[in-house]
SEMI-635502 format. One record per residue (C-alpha): y, z, x; residue in three letters. Coordinates in steps of 0.25 Angstrom, whole numbers, padded with zeros to 4 digits, always signed. Layout:
N
YZXALA ...
END
This chain:
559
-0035+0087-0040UNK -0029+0081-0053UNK -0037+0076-0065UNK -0032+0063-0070UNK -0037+0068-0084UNK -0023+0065-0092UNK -0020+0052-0099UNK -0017+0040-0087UNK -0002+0037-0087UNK -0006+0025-0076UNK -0017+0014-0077UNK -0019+0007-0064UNK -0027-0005-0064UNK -0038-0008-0052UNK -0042+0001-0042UNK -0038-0007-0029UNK -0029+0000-0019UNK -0016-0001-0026UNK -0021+0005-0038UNK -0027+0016-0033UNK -0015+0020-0024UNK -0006+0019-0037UNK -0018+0028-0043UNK -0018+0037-0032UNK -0003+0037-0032UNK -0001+0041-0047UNK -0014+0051-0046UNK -0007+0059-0036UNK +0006+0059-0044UNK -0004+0064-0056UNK -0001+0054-0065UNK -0012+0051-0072UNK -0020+0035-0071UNK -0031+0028-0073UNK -0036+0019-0064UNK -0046+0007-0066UNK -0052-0006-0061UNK -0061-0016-0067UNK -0070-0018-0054UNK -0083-0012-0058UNK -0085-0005-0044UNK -0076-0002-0032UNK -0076-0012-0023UNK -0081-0010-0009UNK -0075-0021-0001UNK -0065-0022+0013UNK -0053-0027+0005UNK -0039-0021+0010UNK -0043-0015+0022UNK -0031-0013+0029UNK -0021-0003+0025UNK -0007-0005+0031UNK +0001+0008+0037UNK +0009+0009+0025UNK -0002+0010+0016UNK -0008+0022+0025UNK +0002+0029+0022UNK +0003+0027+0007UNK -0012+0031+0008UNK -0007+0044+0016UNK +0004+0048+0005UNK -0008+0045-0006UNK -0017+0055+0003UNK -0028+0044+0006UNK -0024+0039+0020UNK -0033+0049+0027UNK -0046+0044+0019UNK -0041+0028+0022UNK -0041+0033+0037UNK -0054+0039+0036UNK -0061+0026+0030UNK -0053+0016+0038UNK -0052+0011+0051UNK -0041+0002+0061UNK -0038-0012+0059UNK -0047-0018+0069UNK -0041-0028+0080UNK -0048-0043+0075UNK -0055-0052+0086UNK -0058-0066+0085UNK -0068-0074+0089UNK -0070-0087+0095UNK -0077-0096+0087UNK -0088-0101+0089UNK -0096-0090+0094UNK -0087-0081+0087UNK -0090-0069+0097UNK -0081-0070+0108UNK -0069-0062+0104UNK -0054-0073+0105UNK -0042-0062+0102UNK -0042-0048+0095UNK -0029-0044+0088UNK -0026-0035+0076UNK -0022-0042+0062UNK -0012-0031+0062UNK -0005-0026+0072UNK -0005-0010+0073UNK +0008-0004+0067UNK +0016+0003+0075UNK +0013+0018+0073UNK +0025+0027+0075UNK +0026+0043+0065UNK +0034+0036+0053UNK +0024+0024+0053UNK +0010+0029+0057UNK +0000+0022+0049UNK -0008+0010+0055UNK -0017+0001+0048UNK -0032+0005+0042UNK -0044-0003+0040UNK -0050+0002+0026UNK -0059-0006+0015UNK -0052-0005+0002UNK -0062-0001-0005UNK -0062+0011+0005UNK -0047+0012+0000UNK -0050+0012-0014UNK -0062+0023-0014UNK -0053+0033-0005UNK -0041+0031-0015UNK -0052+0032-0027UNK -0057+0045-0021UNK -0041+0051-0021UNK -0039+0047-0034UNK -0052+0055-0040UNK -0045+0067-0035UNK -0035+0065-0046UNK -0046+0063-0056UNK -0043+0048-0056UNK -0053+0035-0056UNK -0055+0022-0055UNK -0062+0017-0069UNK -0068+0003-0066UNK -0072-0008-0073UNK -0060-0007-0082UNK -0050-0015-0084UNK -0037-0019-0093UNK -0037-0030-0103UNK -0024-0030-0109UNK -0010-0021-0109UNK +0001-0018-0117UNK +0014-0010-0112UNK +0025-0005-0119UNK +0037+0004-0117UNK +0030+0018-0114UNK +0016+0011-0108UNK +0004+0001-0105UNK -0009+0002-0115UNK -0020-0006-0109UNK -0033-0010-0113UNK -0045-0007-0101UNK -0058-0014-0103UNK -0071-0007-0097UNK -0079-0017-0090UNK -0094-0016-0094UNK -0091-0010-0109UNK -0084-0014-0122UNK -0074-0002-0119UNK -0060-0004-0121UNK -0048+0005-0120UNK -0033+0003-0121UNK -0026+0015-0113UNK -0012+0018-0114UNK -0005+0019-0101UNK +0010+0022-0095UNK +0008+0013-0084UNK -0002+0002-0080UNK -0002-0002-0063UNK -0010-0015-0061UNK -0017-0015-0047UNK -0029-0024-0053UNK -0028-0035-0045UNK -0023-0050-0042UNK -0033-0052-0054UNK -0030-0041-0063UNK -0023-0038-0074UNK -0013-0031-0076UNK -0003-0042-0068UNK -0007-0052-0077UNK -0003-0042-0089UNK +0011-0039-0084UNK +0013-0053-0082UNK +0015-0055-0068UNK +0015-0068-0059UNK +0005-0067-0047UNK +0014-0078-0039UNK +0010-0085-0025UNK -0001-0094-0020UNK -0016-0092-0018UNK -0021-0101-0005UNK -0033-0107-0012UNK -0039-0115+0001UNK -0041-0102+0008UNK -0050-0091+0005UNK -0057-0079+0011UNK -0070-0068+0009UNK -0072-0056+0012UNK -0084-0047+0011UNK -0087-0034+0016UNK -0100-0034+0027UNK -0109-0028+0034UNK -0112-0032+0048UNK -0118-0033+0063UNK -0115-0037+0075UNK -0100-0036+0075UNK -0091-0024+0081UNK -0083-0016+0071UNK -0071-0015+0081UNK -0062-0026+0077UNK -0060-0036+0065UNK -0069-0049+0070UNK -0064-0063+0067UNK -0071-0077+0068UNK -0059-0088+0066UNK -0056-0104+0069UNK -0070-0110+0067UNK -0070-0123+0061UNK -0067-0120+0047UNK -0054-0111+0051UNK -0059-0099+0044UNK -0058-0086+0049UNK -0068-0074+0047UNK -0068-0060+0051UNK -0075-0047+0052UNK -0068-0035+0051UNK -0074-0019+0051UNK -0074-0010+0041UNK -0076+0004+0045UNK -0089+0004+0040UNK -0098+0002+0052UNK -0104-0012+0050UNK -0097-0017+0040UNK -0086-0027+0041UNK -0077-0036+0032UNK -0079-0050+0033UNK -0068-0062+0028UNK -0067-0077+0029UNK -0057-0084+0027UNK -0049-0095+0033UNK -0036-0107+0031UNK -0043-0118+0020UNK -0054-0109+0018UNK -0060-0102+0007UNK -0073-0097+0009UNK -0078-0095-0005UNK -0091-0101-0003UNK -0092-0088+0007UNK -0094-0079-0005UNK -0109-0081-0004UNK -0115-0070+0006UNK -0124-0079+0012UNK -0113-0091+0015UNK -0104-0080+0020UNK -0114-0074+0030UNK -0116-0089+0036UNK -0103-0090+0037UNK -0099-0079+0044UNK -0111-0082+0057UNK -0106-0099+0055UNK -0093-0096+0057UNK -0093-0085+0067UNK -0104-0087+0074UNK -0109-0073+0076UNK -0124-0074+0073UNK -0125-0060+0080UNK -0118-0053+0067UNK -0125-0049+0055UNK -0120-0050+0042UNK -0129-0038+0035UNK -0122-0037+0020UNK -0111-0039+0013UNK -0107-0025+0008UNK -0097-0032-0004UNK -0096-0044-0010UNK -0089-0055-0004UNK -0073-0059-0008UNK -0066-0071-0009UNK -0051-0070-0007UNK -0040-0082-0008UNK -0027-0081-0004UNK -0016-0078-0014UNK -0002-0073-0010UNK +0005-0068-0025UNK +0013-0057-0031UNK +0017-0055-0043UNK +0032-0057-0049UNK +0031-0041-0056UNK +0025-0029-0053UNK +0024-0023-0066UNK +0030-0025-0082UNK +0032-0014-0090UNK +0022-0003-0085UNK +0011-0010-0079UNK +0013-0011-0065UNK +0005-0021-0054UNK +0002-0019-0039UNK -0008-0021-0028UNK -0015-0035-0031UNK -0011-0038-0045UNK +0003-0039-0039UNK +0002-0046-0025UNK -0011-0053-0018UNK -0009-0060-0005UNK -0017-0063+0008UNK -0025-0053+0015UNK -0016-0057+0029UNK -0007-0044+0033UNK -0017-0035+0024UNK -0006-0031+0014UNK -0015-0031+0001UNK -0019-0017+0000UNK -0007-0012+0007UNK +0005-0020-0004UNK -0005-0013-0015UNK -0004-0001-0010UNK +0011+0001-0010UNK +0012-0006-0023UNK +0005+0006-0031UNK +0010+0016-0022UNK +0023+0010-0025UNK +0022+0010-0039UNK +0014+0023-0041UNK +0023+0034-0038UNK +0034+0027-0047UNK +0024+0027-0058UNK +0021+0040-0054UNK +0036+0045-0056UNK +0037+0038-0070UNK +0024+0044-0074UNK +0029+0057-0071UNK +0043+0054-0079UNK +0050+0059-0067UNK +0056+0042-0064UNK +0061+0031-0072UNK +0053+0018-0076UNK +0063+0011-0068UNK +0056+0016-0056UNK +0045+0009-0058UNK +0051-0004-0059UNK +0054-0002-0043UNK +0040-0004-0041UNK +0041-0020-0042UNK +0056-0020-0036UNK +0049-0013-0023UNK +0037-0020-0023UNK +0037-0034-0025UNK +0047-0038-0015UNK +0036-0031-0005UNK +0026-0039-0010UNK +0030-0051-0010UNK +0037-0050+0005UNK +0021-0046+0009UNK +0015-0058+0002UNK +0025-0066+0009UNK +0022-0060+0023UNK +0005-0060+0020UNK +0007-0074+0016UNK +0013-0077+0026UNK +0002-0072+0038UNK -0008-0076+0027UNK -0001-0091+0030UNK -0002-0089+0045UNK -0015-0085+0045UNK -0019-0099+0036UNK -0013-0105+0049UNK -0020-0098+0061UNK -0034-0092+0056UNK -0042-0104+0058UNK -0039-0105+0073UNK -0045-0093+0077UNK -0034-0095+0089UNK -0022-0090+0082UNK -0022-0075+0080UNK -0009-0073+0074UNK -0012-0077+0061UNK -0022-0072+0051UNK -0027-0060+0059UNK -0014-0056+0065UNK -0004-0051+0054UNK +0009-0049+0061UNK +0019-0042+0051UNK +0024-0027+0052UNK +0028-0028+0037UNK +0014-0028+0035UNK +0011-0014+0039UNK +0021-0011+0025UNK +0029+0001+0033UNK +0041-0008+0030UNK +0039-0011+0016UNK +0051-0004+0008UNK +0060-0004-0004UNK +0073-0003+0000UNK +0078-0011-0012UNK +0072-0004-0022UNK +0081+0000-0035UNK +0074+0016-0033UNK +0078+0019-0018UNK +0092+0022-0014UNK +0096+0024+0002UNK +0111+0031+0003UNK +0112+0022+0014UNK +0111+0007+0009UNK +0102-0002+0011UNK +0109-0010+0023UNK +0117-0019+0014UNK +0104-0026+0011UNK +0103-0031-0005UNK +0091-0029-0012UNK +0084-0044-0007UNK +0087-0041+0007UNK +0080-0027+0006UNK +0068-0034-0002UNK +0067-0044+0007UNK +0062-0033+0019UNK +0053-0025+0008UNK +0040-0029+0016UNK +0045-0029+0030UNK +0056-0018+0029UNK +0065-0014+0040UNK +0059-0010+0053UNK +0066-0003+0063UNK +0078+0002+0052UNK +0078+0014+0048UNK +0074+0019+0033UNK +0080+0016+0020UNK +0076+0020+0006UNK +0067+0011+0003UNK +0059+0010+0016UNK +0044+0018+0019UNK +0047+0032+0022UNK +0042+0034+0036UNK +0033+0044+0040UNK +0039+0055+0048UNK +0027+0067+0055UNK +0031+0078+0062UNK +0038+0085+0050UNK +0037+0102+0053UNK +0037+0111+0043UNK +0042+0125+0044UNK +0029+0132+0046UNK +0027+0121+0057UNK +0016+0111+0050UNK +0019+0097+0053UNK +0018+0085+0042UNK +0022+0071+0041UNK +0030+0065+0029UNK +0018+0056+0026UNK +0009+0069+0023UNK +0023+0072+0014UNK +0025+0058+0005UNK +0015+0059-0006UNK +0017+0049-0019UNK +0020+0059-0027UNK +0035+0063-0022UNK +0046+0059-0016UNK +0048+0066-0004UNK +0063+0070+0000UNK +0064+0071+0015UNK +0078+0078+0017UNK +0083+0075+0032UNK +0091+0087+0034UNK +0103+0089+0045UNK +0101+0099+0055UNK +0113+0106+0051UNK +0118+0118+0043UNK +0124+0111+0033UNK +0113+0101+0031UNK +0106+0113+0023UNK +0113+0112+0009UNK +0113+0098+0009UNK +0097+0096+0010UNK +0095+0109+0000UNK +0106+0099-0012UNK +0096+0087-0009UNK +0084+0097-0010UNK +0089+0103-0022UNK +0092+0090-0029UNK +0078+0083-0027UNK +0073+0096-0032UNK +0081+0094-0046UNK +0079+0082-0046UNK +0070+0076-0057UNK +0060+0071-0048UNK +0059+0085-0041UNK +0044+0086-0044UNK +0041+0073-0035UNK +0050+0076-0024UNK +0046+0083-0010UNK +0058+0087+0001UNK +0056+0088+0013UNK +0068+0093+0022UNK +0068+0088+0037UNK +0075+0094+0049UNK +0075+0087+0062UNK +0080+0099+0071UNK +0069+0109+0062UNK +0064+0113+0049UNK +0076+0113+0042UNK +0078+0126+0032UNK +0070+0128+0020UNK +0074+0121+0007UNK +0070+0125-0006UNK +0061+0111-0011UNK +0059+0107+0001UNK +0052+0106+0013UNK +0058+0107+0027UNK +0051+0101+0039UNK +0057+0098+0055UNK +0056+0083+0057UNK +0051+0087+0070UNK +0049+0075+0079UNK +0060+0070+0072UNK +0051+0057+0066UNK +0056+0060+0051UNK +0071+0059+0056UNK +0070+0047+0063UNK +0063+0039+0054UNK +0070+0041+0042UNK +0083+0036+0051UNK +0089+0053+0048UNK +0103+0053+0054UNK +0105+0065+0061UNK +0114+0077+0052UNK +0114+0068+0038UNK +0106+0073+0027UNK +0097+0062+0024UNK +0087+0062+0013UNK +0074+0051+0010UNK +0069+0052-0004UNK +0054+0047+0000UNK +0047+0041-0013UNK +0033+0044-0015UNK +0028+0031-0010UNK +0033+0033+0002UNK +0047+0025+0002UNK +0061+0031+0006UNK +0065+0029-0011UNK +0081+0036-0004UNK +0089+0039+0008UNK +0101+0048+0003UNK +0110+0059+0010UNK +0114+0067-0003UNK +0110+0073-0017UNK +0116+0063-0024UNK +0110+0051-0016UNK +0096+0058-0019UNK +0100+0057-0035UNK +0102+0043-0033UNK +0087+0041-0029UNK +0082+0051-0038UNK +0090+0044-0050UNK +0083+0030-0048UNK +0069+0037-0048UNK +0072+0045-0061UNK +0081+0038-0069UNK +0081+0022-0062UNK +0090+0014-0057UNK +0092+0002-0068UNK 
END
């Protein structure tokens, strides 16, 4: 346990999931923050519930995913109704359709309420002697060359302090601040005939094993019921093309509403266990992702429609994207230049994903009042959506000895979101998951349990040959003088065997061969993946000097 006690390098701004991950992120790597928010509580309610596979895993490397499994729940098939009567069931289908599960892609989706999210990342972070401060907020900033001094109001008291900090991240919010500050646009279009609310409730007379849904009444709007893992207690919405349910905000409207329009006088409505939202769609991203060293993600960066339930999950991978760089900064171990790849490899991600919600969320305008068409609204079709294929093989701080294809850097930007499935992996791309690795002693791990955001991880491929063994001991030898040799993990693989012992490394039989095979590892080449501590190949290379390459861009830049 570590006591975040000295001076705080980092101020992160709101306490939403993406800047508790980029908290988290930075705690582990023992830099010290400060976190805050201007909410006067933690909020309680069901918003970005569904975490997509590759955000499981982010939560595995962060050492939170088997609390998130323990809270949460599958994502439940929907069934619709016929209306009126509202309780004969028409079609049953899943929003999403399950991802194929295979050893380097074994996550599926999970059902948890965010604010379940929040607490079990909240609960992690007090470990290292960090906490949330509410009901505090900035009011102005001012950067210069060597950092940010911002002025924090306390809500509820005259009190206020201008702190001095290295770096600023901004997760506060479409709303907040700190965009505004660095002078950001927020382009794209809100849909202001259409609208939806949301409120958290507890009820009867309804089954908790699958996501119920009343659609194509008179007024084309849809509503819907979905479980929580709470017994009892579901999430309601309505929402629907040209509607905006405002009025619905008052309890007693929405309840009538809810037995008019499905007609299920047997289901009781016992209390609302938060307050009701409002929601209107917007679809906008900002031009920038940070000026100076104030840096944005999450919602202060992007918003978009709820349809393909990429939210929580583009938050996510925004401050773990931008935390370990920090982190390396911070440290003095990279250069600033660094840091600047946080907007080249975000941005074109982002806005390919509004484009593809924006998309189904237009889809969906056009089948949900039918209650007959399926295939909009509440059936997402998209693998990209699932973010396995998400990947930077443009970025300025990867280098694969191979090439990239001939592709230039549009045409690599241009598959950023949907990445290429079926071929095999280049720098740039989501390091797949490989279990079955045997270590000398006989204990089996998975590199999943290895990754951590605090490292790079080496993992050394090594020939099954006599000669292979001084090869792999030069590249050992030169990530261990290397100057990032204090953030750097080897592991050494042999596909025939444990390979033998290398000092500064850790040898392990890739057993059932998965490591091998998905890392596309030519059989008697020395081939060596640089895995960055987010989880992304950051280099392919075969020699010492090809590992100098990459090692160069982290420490010195690439400008």
């Amino acid at each position: 346990m570590t006591d975040n006690t000295e001076t705080p390098l980092v101020l992160i701004i709101g306490a939403g999931p993406s800047g508790l991950a980029a908290a988290l992120t930075l705690a582990q790597n023992r830099i010290p923050i400060r976190i805050i928010d201007k909410a006067r509580e933690f909020h309680q309610s069901s918003r970005g519930s569904g975490l997509h596979p590759r955000t499981l895993e982010i939560f595995r490397f962060l050492g939170v995913a088997e609390d998130a499994r323990r809270l949460g729940g599958p994502l439940l098939p929907m069934q619709l109704y016929k209306l009126p009567g509202g309780t004969e069931p028409v079609a049953k289908w899943k929003i999403l359709e399950d991802p194929p599960l295979s050893p380097d892609r074994p996550e599926d989706f999970l059902m948890l309420s965010q604010y379940l999210t929040e607490g079990i990342f909240r609960d992690h972070l007090a470990k290292y002697g960090v906490h949330v401060e509410l009901e505090t907020e900035p009011v102005s900033f001012e950067q210069d060359d060597t950092g940010v001094n911002v002025t924090l109001q306390h809500a509820g008291s005259e009190r206020v302090e201008t702190v001095r900090y290295a770096y600023v991240i901004g997760s506060d919010g479409a709303r907040g601040f700190t965009r505004k500050v660095i002078g950001a646009t927020f382009e794209g279009q809100t849909k202001d005939a259409d609208g939806s609310v949301f409120a958290d409730v507890e009820a009867e007379g309804l089954s908790s094993d699958v996501w119920h849904v009343w659609a194509g009444g008179n007024d084309g709007t849809m509503l819907s019921m979905r479980p929580k893992n709470e017994p009892g207690q579901f999430q309601l919405a309505v929402g629907g093309k040209n509607f905006d349910p405002t009025d619905l905000m008052d309890a007693t409207k929405l309840l009538k509403f809810f037995h008019e329009h499905t007609g299920r006088k047997d289901v009781v409505l016992k209390s609302f266990t938060t307050a009701i939202s409002h929601w209107k769609p917007n679809m906008r991203m900002v031009n920038k992702l940070y000026e100076g060293r104030v840096f944005i993600c999450g919602d202060a960066a992007h918003v978009h429609s709820p349809t393909g339930g990429q939210g929580l999950n583009t938050s996510v991978g925004d401050s773990f994207n931008i935390a370990w760089k920090l982190a390396l900064v911070c440290k003095g171990l990279a250069s600033r230049d660094l840091l600047t790849t946080y907007q080249t490899e975000r941005l074109p991600v982002i806005a390919h994903m509004l484009a593809a919600t924006s998309n189904l969320y237009t889809h969906s305008e056009e089948s949900a009042g039918s209650g007959k068409d399926t295939s909009g609204f509440m059936k997402w079709r998209n693998n990209a959506l699932y973010q396995l294929d998400i990947n930077y093989r443009w970025s300025p701080v990867v280098f694969d000895a191979r090439g990239m294809n001939g592709l230039d850097e549009d045409a690599l930007k241009a598959r950023g979101y949907i990445g290429y499935p079926g071929e095999p992996v280049r720098a740039g791309d989501r390091a797949p998951e490989a279990p079955a690795l045997v270590d000398a002693t006989g204990k089996a791990t998975a590199l999943f349990d290895i990754f951590k955001p605090t490292v790079h991880t080496l993992l050394v491929f090594s020939p099954d040959s006599e000669q292979a063994g001084a090869s792999v001991q030069e590249i050992v030898a030169a990530a261990r003088a290397s100057p990032l040799a204090s953030v750097i993990q080897t592991l050494v693989l042999g596909g025939q065997g444990v390979p033998a012992a290398v000092e500064g490394a850790i040898t392990y039989h890739d057993k059932e061969g998965h490591a091998y095979r998905v890392y596309g590892v030519e059989e008697g080449a020395l081939s060596v993946f640089v895995v960055r501590p987010d989880g992304y190949i950051g280099a392919f290379v075969q020699n010492v000097d090809g590992l100098q390459t990459y090692i160069t861009k982290i420490v010195v830049g690439f400008n």
